[in-house]
C-alpha positions as CSV (number, residue, x, y, z in Angstrom):
1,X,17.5,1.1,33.7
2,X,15.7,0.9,30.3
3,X,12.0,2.8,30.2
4,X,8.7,1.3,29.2
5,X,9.7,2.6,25.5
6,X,12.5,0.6,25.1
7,X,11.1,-2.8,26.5
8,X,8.2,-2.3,24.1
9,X,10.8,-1.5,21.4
10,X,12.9,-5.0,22.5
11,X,9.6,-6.8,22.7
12,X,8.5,-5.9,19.0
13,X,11.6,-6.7,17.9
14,X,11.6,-10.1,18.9
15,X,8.6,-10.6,18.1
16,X,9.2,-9.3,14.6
17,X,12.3,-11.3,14.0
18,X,10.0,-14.6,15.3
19,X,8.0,-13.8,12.2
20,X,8.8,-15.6,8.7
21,X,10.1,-13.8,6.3
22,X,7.6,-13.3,4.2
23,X,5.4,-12.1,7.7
24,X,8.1,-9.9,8.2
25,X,7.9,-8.6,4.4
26,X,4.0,-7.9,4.6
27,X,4.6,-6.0,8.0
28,X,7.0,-3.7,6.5
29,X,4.4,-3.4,3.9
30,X,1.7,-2.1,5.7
31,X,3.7,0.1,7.5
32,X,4.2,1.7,4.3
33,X,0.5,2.0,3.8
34,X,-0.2,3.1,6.9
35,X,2.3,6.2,6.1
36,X,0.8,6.3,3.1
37,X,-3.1,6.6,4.4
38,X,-1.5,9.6,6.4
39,X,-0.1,11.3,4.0
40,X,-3.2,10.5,1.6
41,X,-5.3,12.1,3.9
42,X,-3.3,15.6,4.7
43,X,-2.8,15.8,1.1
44,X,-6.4,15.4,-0.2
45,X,-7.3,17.9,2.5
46,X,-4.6,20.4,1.7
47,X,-5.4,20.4,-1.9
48,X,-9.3,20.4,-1.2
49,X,-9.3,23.0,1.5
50,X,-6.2,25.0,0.6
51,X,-6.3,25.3,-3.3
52,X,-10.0,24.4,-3.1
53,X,-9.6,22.1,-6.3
54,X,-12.4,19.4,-7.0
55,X,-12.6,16.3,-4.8
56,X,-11.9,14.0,-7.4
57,X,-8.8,16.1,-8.6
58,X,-7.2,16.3,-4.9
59,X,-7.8,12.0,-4.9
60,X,-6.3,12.0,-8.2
61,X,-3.4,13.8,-6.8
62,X,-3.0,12.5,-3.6
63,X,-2.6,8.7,-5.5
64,X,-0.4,10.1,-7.7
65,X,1.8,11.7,-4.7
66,X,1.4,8.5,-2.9
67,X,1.9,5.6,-5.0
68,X,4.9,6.9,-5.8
69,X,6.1,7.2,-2.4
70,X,5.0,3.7,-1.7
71,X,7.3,2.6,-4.7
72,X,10.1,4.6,-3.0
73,X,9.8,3.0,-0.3
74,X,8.9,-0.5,-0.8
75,X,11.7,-0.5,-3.5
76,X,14.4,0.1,-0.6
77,X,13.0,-1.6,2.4
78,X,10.3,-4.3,1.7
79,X,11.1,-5.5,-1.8
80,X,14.5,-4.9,-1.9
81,X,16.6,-7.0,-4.5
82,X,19.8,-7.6,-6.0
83,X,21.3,-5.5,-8.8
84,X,20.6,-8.7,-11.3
85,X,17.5,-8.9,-10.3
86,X,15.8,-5.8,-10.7
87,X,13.9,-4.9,-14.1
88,X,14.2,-1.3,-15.5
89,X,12.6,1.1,-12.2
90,X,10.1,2.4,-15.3
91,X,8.8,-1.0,-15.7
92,X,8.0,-1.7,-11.8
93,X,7.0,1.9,-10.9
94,X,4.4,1.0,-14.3
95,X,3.2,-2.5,-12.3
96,X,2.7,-0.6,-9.2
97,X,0.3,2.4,-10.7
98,X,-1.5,-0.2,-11.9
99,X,-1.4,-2.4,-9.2
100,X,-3.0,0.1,-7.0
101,X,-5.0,1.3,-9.9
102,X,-6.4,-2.1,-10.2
103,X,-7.3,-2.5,-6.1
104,X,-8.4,1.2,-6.6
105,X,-11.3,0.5,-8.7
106,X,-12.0,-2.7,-7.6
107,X,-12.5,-1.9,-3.9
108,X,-14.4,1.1,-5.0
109,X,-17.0,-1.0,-7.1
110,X,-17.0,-3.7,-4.1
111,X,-17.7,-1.1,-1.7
112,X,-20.5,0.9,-4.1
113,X,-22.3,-1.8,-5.6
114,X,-21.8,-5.1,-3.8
115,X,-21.1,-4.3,0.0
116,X,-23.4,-1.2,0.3
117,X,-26.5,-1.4,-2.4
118,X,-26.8,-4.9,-2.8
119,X,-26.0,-6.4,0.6
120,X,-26.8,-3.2,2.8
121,X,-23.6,-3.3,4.4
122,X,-22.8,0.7,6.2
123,X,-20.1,2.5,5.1
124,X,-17.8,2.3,7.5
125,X,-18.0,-1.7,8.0
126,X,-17.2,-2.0,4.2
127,X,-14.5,0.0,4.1
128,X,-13.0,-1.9,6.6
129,X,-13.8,-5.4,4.9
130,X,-12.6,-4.0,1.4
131,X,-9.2,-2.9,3.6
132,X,-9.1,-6.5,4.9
133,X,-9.0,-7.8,0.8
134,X,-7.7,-4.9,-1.1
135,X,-4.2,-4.6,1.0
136,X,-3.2,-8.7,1.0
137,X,-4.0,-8.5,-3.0
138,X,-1.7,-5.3,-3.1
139,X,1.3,-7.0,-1.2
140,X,0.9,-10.1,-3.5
141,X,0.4,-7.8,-6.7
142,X,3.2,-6.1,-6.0
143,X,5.7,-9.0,-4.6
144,X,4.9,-11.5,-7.2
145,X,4.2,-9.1,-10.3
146,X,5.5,-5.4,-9.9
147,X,8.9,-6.5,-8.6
148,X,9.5,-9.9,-10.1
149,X,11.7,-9.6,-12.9
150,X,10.5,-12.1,-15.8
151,X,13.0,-13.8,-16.9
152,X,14.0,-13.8,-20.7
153,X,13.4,-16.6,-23.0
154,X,16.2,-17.2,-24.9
């Protein structure tokens, strides 16, 4: 007799495999990110509460951290590609820091200047929205720039 678990588990399944691929490519995606807002958080509270370092520091080191992880891990399960495909790992890992570098600071100066100050929007509303445009651009960033390999001109 299977359990309430595993119907759900058969039930997402189909429904994931119902998705196209490229659905089923931005779901893996945000699954990444949502590991990755978890791990963002425990980190920049570890380092702010645990080695009391500056706010701005633990950020700084909690994107560093979990960038990387996200190029991990998008490498091998959401981008994946074939051996000729693939451009050196320095040059994607690059593309992706700035990638999120780029959605970083842009969401951050959306959120400050536009959404809050100019158009009185609260905080927690504009993060939201700027969640709602920064992670699409992200996925799109990095599927059609960090992991494209260009192709030479010859």
């Amino acid at each position: 007799m299977e359990t309430w678990k595993e119907k759900l588990q058969a039930l997402l399944q189909r429904i994931y495999h119902m998705l196209p691929p490229s659905l089923q490519q931005f779901a893996k995606f945000g699954l990444v990110g949502v590991l990755n807002t978890a791990l963002s958080y425990l980190i920049t509270n570890v380092c702010y509460y645990c080695f009391h370092l500056h706010e701005q520091i633990c950020n700084l080191i909690s994107f560093l951290i979990t960038v990387l992880i996200s190029y991990l891990l998008n490498n091998r399960f959401v981008f994946a590609q074939k051996e000729d495909e693939k451009q050196p790992w320095y040059r994607t890992l690059a593309k992706v820091y700035a990638s999120y570098a780029l959605t970083e600071l842009g969401g951050a100066g959306l959120l400050l200047f536009v959404q809050e100050r100019l158009l009185g929007i609260p905080h927690f509303i504009a993060t939201f929205l700027n969640l709602c445009l920064t992670v699409p651009l992200n996925f799109f960033l990095n599927k059609y720039w960090a992991y494209r390999k260009h192709r030479q001109k010859s």
